[in-house]
C-alpha positions in Angstrom: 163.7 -8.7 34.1 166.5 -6.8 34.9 165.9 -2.9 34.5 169.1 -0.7 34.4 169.5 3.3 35.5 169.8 5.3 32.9 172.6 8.4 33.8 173.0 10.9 30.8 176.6 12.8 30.8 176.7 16.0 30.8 177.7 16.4 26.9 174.8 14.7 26.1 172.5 17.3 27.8 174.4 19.9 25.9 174.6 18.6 22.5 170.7 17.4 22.7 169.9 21.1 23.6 172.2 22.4 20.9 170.9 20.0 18.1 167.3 20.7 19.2 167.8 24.4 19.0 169.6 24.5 15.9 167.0 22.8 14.2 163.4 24.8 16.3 165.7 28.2 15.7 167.6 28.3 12.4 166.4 25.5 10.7 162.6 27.4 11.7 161.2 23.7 12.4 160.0 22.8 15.5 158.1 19.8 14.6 160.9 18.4 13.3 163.0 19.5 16.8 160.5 18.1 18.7 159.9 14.8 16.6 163.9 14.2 17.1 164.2 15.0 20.9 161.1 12.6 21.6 162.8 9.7 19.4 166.1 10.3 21.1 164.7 10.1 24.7 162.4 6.9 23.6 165.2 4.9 22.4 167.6 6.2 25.0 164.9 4.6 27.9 164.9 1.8 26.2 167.8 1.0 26.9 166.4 0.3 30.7 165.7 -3.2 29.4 168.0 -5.2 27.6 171.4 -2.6 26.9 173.5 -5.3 25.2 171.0 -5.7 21.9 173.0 -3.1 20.6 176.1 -3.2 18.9 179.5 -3.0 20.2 181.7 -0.4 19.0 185.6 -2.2 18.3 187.7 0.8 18.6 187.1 0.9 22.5 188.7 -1.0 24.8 185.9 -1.6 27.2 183.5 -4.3 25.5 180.8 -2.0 27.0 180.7 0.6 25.2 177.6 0.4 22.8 175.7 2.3 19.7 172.3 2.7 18.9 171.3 4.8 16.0 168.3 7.4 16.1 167.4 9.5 12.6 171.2 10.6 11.5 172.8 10.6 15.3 174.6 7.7 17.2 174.1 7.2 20.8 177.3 6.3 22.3 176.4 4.4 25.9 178.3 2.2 27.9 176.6 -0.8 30.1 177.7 -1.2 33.7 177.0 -4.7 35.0 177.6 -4.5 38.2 175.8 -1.7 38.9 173.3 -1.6 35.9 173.8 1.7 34.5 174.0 3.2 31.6 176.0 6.1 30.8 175.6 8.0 27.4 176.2 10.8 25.0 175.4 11.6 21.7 177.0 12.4 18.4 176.3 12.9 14.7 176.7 10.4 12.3 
């Protein structure tokens, strides 16, 4: 089985961290917070094994640019045969 490297972009970091604190700080809830950071990293490592069970997204160009949806946010992640990364970021839905 092949197993993939996992590299999160720098946006991602940020708009984790953001979304995370918004939600512990203002929203005063960090059970939720927590809940949705662990779902978001467990999904996101799963994409180690098997990256192309996830759909395609048209509008790009590059066939290898993927989606996988966690709560309301869409991981945006692109699948690098040749050197079996994946490289992602998140957004909101």
């Amino acid at each position: 089985m092949i197993k993939y490297k996992i590299i999160p972009t720098p946006s991602y970091k940020q708009e984790l961290a953001l979304v995370y604190n918004y939600i512990y700080f203002k929203l005063k809830n960090p059970i939720t917070a927590k809940r949705l950071y662990n779902n978001v990293k467990r999904k996101i490592l799963s994409l180690q094994y098997f990256p192309e069970r996830c759909s395609r997204i048209p509008i790009y160009k590059n066939n290898n640019v993927r989606k996988i949806l966690v709560n309301d946010y869409i991981i945006i992640y692109q699948v690098n045969t040749d050197t079996r990364t994946d490289f992602y970021s998140t957004y909101l839905s």
